[in-house]
N, C-alpha and C positions, 0 to 999 in steps of 0.2 A: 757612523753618521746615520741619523733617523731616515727609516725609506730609502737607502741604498742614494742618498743625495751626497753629491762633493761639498757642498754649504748648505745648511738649513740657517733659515731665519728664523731668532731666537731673540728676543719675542716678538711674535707675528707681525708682517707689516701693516703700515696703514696707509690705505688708500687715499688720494689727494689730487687736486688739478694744477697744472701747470701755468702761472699768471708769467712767468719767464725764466733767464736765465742770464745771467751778467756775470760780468769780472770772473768771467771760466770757472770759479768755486763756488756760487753763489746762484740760489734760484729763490724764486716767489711761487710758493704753492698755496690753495686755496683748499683746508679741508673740509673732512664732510658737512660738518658745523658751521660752514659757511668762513670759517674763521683765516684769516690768511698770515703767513709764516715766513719765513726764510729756511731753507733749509743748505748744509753745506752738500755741494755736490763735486766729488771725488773724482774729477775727470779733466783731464788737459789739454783736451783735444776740443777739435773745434763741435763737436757731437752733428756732424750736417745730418741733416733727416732724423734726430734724434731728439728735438727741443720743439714742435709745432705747440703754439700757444694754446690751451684748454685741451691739453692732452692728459689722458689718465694715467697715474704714476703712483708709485708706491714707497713708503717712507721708514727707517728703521728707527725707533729712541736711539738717541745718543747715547752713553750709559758712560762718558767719561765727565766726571765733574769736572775737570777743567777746561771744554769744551765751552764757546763761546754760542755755540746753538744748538738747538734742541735735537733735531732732525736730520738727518742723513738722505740725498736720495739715492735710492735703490735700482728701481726699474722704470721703465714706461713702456705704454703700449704703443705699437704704431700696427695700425691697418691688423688689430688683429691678433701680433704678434707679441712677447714679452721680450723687451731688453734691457739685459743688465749693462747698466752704465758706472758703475761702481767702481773703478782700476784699483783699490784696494781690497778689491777682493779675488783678484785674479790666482796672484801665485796660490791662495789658500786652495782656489778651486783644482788649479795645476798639481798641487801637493797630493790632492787627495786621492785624485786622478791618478798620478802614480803609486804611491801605496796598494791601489788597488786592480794595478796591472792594467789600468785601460787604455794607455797610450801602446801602440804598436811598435815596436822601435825601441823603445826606451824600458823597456823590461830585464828583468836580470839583474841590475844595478844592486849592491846591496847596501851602499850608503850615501846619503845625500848632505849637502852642505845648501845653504840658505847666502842670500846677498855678501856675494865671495868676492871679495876684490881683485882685480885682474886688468892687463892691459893699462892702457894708459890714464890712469886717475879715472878706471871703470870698475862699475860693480855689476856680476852677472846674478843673473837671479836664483840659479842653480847650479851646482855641480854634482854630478853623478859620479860617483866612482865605485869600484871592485865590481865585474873586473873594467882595468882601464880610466879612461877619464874623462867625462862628457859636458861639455856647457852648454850648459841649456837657459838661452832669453827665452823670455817666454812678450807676448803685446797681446794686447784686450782689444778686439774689434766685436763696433756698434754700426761699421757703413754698411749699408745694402742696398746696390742697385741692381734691377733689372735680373736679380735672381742672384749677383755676385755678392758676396761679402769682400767687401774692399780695406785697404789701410794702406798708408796713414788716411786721417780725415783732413787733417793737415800738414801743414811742408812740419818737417822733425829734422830737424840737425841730430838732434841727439841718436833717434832710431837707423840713420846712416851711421853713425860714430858707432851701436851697437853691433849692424855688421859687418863692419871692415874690422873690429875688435874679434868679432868668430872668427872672420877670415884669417886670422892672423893665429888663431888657436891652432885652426886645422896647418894655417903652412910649422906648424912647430909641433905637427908629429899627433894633434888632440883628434878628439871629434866633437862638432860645434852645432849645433841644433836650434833655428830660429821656430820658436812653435807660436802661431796663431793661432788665439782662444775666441771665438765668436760668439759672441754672447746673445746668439740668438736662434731658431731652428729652423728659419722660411729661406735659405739659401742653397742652393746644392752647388756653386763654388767655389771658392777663392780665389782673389787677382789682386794684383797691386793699382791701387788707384795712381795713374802716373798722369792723369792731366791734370790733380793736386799738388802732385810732387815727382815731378820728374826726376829729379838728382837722386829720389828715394828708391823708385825705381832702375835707375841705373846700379845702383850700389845692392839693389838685392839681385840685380843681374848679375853683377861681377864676385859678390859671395857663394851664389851658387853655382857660378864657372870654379871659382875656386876651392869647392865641396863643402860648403856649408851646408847641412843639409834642412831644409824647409817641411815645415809639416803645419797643418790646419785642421782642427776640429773644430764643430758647434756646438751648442751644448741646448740640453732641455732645461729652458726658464721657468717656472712657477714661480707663485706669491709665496709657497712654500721654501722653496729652494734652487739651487741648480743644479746639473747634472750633467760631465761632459758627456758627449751625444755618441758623433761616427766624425770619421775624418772625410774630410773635405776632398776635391781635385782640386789642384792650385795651375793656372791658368799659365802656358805655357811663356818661358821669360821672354822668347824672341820679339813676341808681339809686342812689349814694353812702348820699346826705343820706336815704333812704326808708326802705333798710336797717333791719332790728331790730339794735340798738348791746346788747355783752354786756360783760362787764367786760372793759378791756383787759389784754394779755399786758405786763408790764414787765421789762426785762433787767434 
């Protein structure tokens, strides 16, 4: 990969303003030409803090004809910062990541499997094997408050159903690996947002009683590319369940 990047943008993005963002796939960007678009935006989450109206953003061509629009969005800036908002492009980044030894933990491995099916009518994102046999979720976080990179953004059924499927790896002998990809570098460190989603919380508490094991990096953004970074501290689980709980954010 060009400049020791986990994803290079190929060909260069282009720069854009934010006129909004609807029906979760769907934004209104205004570019330099004044000209305004739709671009599809590859995120399912609720993006909180990650959508402010006339914010600067960045856009990749579509390059698939049968794509119904032109543009992709990429990144945005907030206060300063670059965040990739793109969840299609996380495992690539994860992939690269490991090829090239930079996850701690997860080294050694000498063959990898892609979107494995497993568990109950689930598909994990990776599996590691020789030696042994590692599953590895991998989730793309864009929240940041007050210095913490946080997830979910919103309540997720599903990202409960992903860890009670590791938990059930490790109680059959595996080892099960939730990795948190932060798509962003102004954090120093992970926690679970539980006054969005309490039950989310709870269920990453009871996967990592029951040795799931958790890990977090953040990665360096550019208009160039990204690059995962250093890993994270992840904020300890008992606080969770203590937490004052406020109404949750729903996508």
């Amino acid at each position: 990969m060009p400049n020791g990047l986990d994803l290079a943008f190929e060909p260069p993005l282009v720069p854009a303003r934010l006129v909004r963002r609807y029906k979760r796939f769907l934004a209104d960007v205004r570019l330099a030409n004044g000209t305004e678009t739709t671009a599809h935006c590859a995120n399912p989450g609720s993006m909180l803090g990650c959508m402010p109206t006339g914010a600067r953003v960045w856009l990749s061509p579509n390059r698939n004809p049968r794509a119904k629009l032109a543009w992709r969005w990429e990144l945005v800036e907030i206060e300063g910062t670059l965040v990739g908002i793109n969840t299609a492009r996380t495992n690539r980044i994860v992939e690269a990541a490991l090829a090239r030894g930079a996850i701690a933990g997860l080294r050694g491995y000498r063959s990898l499997r892609r979107e494995v099916p497993y568990g109950n009518r689930s598909r994990v994102d990776f599996v590691l094997e020789n030696p042994g046999m590692c599953f590895l979720e991998v989730k793309n976080v864009t929240l940041g408050r007050d210095g913490e990179a946080q997830f979910p953004d919103a309540v997720t059924a599903r990202g409960r159903r992903h860890l009670e499927e590791l938990a059930r790896m490790v109680a059959a002998g595996h080892r099960a690996v939730m990795l948190y990809l932060v798509q962003r570098d102004d954090c120093t460190r992970f926690g679970i947002a539980s006054d969005i989603d309490p039950a989310y919380a709870a269920a990453f508490a009871a996967a990592q009683a029951q040795g799931v094991e958790m890990l977090a990096y953040d990665c360096h953004v550019t208009t160039a590319g990204v690059r995962l970074n250093r890993p994270l501290p992840i904020h300890p689980r008992a606080a969770y369940l203590d937490e004052k709980r406020t109404d949750p954010v729903r996508s």
